[in-house]
C-alpha positions in Angstrom: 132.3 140.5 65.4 132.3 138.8 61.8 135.5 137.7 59.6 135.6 137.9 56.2 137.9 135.5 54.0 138.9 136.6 50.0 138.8 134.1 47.7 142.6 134.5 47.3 143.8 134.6 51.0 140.5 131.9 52.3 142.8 129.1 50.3 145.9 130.5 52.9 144.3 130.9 56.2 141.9 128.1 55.5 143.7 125.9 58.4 144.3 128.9 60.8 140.8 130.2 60.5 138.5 128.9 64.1 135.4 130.4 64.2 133.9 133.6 63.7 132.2 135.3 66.7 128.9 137.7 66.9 126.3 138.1 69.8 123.5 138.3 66.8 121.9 136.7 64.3 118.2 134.6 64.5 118.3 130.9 65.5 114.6 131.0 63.5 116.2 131.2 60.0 115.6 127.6 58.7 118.7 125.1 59.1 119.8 124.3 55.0 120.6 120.8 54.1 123.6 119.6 55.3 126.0 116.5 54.8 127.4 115.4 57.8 129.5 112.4 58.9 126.5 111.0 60.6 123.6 111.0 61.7 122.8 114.0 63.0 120.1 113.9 65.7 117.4 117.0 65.7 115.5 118.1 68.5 112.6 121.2 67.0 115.1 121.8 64.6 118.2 122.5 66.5 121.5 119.8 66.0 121.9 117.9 68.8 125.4 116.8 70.0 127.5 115.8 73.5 130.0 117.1 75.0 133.5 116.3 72.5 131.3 115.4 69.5 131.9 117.0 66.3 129.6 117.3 63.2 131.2 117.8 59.4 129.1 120.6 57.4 129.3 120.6 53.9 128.5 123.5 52.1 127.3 124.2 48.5 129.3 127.2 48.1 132.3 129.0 48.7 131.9 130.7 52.6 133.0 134.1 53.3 131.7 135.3 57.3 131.0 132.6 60.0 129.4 133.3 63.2 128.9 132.2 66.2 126.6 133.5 69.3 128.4 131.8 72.0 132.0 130.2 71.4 132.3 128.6 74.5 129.8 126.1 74.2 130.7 125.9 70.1 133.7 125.8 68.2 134.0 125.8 64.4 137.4 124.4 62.4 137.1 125.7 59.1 138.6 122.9 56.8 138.3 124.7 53.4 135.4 127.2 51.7 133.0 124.4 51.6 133.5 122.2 54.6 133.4 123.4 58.5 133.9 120.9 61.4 131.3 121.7 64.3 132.6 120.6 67.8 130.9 120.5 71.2 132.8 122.4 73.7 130.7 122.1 77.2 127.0 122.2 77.5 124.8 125.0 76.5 122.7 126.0 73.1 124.0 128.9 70.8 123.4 129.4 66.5 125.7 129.1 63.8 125.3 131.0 60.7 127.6 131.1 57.5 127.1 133.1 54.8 128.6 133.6 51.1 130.6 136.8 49.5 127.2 138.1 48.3 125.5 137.8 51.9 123.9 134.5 50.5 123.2 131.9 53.9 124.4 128.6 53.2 124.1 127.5 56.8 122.2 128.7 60.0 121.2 126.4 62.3 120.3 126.3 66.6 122.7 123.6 68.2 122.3 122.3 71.7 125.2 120.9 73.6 124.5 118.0 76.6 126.7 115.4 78.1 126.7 112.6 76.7 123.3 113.3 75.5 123.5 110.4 72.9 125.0 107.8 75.4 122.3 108.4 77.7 119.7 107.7 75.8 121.7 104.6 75.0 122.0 103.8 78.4 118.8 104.5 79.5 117.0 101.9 76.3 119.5 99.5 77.2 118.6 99.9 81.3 115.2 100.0 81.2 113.8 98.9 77.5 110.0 98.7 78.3 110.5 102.9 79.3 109.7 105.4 77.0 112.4 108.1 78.0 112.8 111.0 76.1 116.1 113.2 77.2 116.4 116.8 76.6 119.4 119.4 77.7 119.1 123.1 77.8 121.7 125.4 79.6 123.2 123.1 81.0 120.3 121.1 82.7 118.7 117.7 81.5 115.1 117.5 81.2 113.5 113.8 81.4 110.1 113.3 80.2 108.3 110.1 78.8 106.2 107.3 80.5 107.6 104.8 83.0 105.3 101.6 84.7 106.0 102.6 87.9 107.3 105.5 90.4 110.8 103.4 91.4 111.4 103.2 87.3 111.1 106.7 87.7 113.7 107.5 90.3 115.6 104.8 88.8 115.8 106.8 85.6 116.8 109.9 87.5 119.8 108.3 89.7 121.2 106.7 86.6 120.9 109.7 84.3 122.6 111.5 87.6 125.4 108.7 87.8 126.0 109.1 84.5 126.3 112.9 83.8 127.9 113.7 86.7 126.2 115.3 90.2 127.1 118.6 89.2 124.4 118.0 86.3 120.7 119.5 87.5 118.2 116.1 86.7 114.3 117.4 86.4 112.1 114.3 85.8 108.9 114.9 84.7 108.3 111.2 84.1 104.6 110.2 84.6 103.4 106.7 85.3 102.0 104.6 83.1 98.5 103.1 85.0 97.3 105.2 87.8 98.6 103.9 91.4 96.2 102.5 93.7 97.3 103.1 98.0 95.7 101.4 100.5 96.1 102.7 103.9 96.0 100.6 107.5 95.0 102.5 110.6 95.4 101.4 113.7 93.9 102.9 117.0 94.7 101.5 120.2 93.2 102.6 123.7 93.3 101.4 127.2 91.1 103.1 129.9 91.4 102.2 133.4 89.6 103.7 136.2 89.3 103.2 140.0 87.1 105.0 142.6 86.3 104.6 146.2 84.0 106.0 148.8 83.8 106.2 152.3 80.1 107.7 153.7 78.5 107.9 157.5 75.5 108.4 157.6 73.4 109.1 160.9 69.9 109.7 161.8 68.6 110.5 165.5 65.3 110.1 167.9 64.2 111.4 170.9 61.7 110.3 172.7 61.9 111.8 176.2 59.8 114.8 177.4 60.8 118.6 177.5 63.3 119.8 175.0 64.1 117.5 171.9 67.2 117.4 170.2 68.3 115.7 166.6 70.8 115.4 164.2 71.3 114.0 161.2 74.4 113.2 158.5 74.4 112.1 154.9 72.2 110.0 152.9 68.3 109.6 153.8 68.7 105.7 154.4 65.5 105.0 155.8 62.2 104.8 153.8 61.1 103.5 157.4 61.8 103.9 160.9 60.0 102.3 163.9 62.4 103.1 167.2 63.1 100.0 168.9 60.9 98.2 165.8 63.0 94.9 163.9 65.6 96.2 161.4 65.1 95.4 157.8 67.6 95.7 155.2 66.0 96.2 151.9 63.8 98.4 149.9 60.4 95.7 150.9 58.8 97.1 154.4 56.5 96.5 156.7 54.6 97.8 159.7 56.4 98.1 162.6 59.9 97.5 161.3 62.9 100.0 160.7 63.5 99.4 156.6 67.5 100.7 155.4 68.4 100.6 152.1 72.0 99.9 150.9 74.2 102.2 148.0 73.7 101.0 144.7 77.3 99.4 144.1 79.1 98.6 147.3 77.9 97.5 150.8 76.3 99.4 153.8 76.5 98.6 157.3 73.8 99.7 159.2 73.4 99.7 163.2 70.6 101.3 165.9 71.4 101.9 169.2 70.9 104.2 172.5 73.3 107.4 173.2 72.8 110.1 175.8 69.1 109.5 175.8 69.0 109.5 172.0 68.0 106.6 169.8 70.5 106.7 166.9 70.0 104.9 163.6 73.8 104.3 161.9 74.9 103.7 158.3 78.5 103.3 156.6 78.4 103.1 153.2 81.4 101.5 151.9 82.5 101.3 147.6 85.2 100.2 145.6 84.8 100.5 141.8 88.0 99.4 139.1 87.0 99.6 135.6 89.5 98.5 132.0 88.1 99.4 128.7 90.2 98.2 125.6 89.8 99.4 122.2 91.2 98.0 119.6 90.0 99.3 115.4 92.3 98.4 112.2 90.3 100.1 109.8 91.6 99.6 106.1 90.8 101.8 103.4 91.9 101.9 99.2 91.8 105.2 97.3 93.5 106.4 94.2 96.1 108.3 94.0 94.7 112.1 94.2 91.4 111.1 95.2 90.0 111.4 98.8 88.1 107.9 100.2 86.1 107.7 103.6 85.1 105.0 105.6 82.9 104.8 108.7 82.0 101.6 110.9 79.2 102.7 113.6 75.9 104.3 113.3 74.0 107.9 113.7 72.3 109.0 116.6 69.0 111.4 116.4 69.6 114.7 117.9 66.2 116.2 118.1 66.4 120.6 117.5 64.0 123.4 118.3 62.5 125.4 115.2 60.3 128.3 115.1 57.0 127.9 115.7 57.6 125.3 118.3 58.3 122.6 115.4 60.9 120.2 116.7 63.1 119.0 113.8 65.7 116.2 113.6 69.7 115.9 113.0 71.4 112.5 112.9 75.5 112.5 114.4 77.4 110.3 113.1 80.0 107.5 116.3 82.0 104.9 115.4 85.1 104.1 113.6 85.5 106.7 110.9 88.4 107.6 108.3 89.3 109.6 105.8 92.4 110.4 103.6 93.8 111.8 100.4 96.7 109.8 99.4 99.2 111.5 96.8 102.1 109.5 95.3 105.6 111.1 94.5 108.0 110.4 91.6 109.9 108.5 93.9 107.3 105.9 94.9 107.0 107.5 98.4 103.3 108.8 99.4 102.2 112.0 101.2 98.8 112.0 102.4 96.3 113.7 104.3 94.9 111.6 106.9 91.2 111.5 109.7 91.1 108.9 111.4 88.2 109.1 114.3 87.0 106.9 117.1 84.0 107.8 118.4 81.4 106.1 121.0 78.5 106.8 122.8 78.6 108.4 126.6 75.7 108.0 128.7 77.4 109.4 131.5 77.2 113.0 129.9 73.8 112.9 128.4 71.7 115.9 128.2 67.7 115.7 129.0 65.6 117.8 127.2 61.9 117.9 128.4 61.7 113.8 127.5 64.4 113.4 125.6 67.4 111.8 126.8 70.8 112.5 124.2 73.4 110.9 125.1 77.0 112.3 124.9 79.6 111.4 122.4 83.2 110.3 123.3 85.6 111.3 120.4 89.3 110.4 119.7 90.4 112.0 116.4 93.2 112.9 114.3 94.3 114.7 111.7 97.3 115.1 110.2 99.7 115.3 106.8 102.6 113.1 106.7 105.0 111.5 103.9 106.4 108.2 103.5 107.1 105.4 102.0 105.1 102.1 101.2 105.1 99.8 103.9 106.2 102.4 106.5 104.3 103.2 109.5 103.7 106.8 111.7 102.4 107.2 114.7 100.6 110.2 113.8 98.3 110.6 117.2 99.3 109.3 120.8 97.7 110.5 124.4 99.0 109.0 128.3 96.4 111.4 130.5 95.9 110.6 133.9 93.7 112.4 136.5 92.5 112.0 139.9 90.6 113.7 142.6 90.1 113.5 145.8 86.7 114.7 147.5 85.4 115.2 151.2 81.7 116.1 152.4 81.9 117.3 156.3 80.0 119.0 159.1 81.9 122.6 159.5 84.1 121.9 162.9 82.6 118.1 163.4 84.2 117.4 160.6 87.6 118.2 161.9 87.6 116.5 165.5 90.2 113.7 165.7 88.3 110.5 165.5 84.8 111.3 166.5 85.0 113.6 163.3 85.0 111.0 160.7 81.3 110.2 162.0 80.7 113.6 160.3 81.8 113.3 156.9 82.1 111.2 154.0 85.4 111.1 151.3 85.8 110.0 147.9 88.7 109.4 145.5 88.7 108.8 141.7 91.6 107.9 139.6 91.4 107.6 136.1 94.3 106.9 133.1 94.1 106.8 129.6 96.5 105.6 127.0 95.9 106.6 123.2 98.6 105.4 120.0 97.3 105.9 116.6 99.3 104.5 113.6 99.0 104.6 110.3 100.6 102.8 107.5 100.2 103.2 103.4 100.6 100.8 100.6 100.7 100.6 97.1 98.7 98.4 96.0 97.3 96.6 92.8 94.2 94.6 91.9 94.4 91.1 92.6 92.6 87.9 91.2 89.2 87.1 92.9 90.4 83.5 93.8 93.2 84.9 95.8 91.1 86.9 98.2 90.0 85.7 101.3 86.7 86.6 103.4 85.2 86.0 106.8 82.7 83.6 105.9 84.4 81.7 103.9 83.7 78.1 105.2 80.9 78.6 107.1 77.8 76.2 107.1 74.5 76.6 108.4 73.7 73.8 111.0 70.8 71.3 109.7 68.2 70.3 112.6 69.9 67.7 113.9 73.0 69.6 114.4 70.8 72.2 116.3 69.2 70.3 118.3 73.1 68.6 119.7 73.5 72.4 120.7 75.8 72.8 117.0 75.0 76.3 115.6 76.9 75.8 112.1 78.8 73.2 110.3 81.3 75.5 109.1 85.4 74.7 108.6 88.0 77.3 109.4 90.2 77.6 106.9 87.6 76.6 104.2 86.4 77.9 101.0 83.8 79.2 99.4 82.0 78.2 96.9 83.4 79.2 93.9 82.2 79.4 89.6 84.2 76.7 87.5 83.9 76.9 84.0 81.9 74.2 82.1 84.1 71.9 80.3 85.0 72.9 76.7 83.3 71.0 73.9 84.0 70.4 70.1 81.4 71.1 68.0 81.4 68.8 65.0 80.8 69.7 61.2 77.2 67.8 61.0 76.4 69.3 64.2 76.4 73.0 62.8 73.3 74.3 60.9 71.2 71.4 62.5 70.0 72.8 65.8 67.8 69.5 66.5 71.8 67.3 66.9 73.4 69.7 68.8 73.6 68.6 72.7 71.9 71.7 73.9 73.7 70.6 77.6 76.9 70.1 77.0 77.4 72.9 74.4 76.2 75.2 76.3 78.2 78.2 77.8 78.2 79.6 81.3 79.3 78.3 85.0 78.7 75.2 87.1 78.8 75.7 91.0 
């Protein structure tokens, strides 16, 4: 609703009069100039104020109707027909409009109510002078945008401005940095493989050399490329004529024995094995991408895989082993990072190779991860772990032999195999920036080759540890004298001219 004031009875109700209220008008119509008793601060047109500030209006004419969309975020005290007092109420936006007896507008303008909204940015320049903050409020919420150097100005920006307007007051920061960030991310993959077999194995071999009916039997291995009954017994794989020649197992020991038993001549070996294997593995691969951007890294090699085409053609693929990663860091208004990480261990297993006509592939043993986690700089995840341990226990018999007490061990051979593996991947971002050449250090720094007379004392290189390399210097400056320009023929061509010694 609107309230109109008469000349004569305006002058009486003058002190009386708060504000007018009406859910309509256009917050588009231009704002007319205005006096105020500051400096009013504008924002796309609209009067900015805080929460118990107060703005004077005057107006060139006599006012009549005054209206306001929403009074609880406004109020209006109108101190005569040409001067209204604007005051802040709680935080919000709403118009103001006042008009003249003849429907003439002498005000209308959009005002937007924060807390505090000038202290903040007074706190904020004072804070953090080398940000460019910019601090908006709209129903009730405060919008940050602007350019900070770095993602902890940011959420420095956003816990003051929450500290200071209270945590009822919902912050959004749409602060951007100013340089792009930079994360480097360290991955480390840790195994241990240990593995233990053993084998027991009789093997027997029989001759019979009486007359009438013949009997044999035989067990195991064939651990005779020769056999001469009653001949000299030769361990090895070398024979000769007239000698029994066993050979042993490939890894462990054989005992082998000949003897007489029931009329048959028996030939004897026990095959006895004991294997224990470690494996260690040990990669820290390291890894810079910018933030957004995915990076990839691989340590190792390719292998040829040969494939079958039509037309009998045989055509080639290469696999990639070795130490591999990949990632896609991101980094967060609040300095922390969320990325996506594939780390991969790979190596090559001859133990599951596959022959093809006369190719031999070998198999690939892979450890990989992948994963997306968030954190922050300087924090580490274990993001992959694995503790597997198997074993197995096998036994080759003769059906019944087998199973007579004590005799029956002579018919059957037994094997165990025990094997554990224990996996921990970690991974651990940082943000990172570039760094002065001088300041980096590499491998080789320090290292000499050896002259001939250091190789031939058995020295392989003259290098330090803990040296440097060989680095540019720049030449020493030189003045350059008045009767030296023009005259190219007195100018010291050495020392004046620019570039590096080493």
């Amino acid at each position: 609703m609107s309230l109109a004031l008469k000349p004569s009875l305006a002058r009486a109700a003058t002190g009386a009069l708060a504000a007018a209220l009406a859910i309509a008008g256009s917050a588009a119509i231009a704002p007319l100039p205005l006096l105020a008793a500051g400096p009013a601060q504008q924002e796309n047109g609209a009067l900015l104020l805080a929460v118990g500030e107060s703005r004077v209006i005057n107006l060139p004419e006599n006012l009549t109707d005054v209206v306001i969309a929403n009074p609880a975020v406004l109020d209006v005290h109108v101190r005569s027909q040409r001067q209204i007092y604007l005051i802040a109420k709680a935080p919000g936006e709403t118009n103001v409009f006042v008009t003249s007896g003849n429907g003439k507008m002498l005000y209308a303008n959009a005002v937007r109510v924060g807390n505090n909204l000038t202290s903040i940015d007074q706190m904020l320049h004072l804070a953090m002078p080398d940000a460019d903050v910019q601090v908006s409020t709209m129903n009730g919420m405060i919008l940050l945008t602007g350019t900070v150097a770095a993602p902890e100005d940011a959420a420095e920006v956003e816990r003051l401005v929450t500290a200071f307007a209270g945590k009822d007051t919902n912050v959004v920061s749409r602060l951007k940095t100013a340089t792009p960030l930079q994360v480097n991310l360290q991955v480390r993959i840790a195994e241990v493989n240990k593995s233990f077999s053993k084998n027991i194995g009789f093997n027997l071999a029989t001759a019979d050399a009486t007359g009438g009916f013949k009997f044999g039997l035989g067990q195991g291995r064939a651990f005779y490329p020769q056999w001469t009954v009653g001949g000299p017994l030769l361990v090895g794989t070398t024979s000769s004529t007239g000698t029994t020649t066993a050979s042993p197992i490939t890894s462990g020991a054989s005992l082998f024995g000949e003897g007489k038993l029931a009329g048959l001549t028996i030939l004897g070996a026990l095959d006895l094995a004991e294997a224990q294997g470690l494996s260690v593995t040990l990669a820290n691969p390291n890894l810079t991408a910018l933030s957004g951007e995915t990076a990839s890294f691989l340590a190792g090699g390719e292998i040829p895989i040969p494939l079958s085409s039509s037309l009998g053609q045989v055509s080639v693929e290469y696999k990639q082993y070795g130490v591999s990663l990949a990632f896609t860091p991101t980094v967060l208004a609040d300095g922390r990072i969320s990325m996506r990480v594939r780390p991969e261990v790979s190596q090559l297993d001859q133990s599951s190779a596959v022959r093809l006509g006369n190719f031999s592939i070998p198999g690939v043993s892979t450890r990989r991860a992948e994963t997306t986690v968030e954190l922050g700089s300087g924090q580490s995840f274990v993001i992959g772990g694995l503790l597997s341990t198997s074993s197995g226990n096998t036994i080759d018999k003769a059906p019944f032999l087998g199973d007579l007490p004590i005799i029956g061990n002579l018919f059957k051979s037994q094997g165990y195999r025990r094997q554990e593996t224990e996996l921990v991947i970690v991974v651990t971002p940082y943000l990172v920036k570039p760094v002065n050449a001088r300041d980096i250090a590499l491998p080789t720094d320090g290292f000499r080759n050896a002259n001939d007379a250091q190789r031939l004392v058995g020295q392989i290189h003259d290098g330090e540890t803990g040296g440097s390399r060989p680095k540019p210097d720049a030449a020493p400056a030189t003045t350059v004298t008045p009767d030296k320009i023009g005259s190219a023929s007195k100018v010291n061509r050495k020392s004046a001219t620019p570039g590096f010694s080493f």
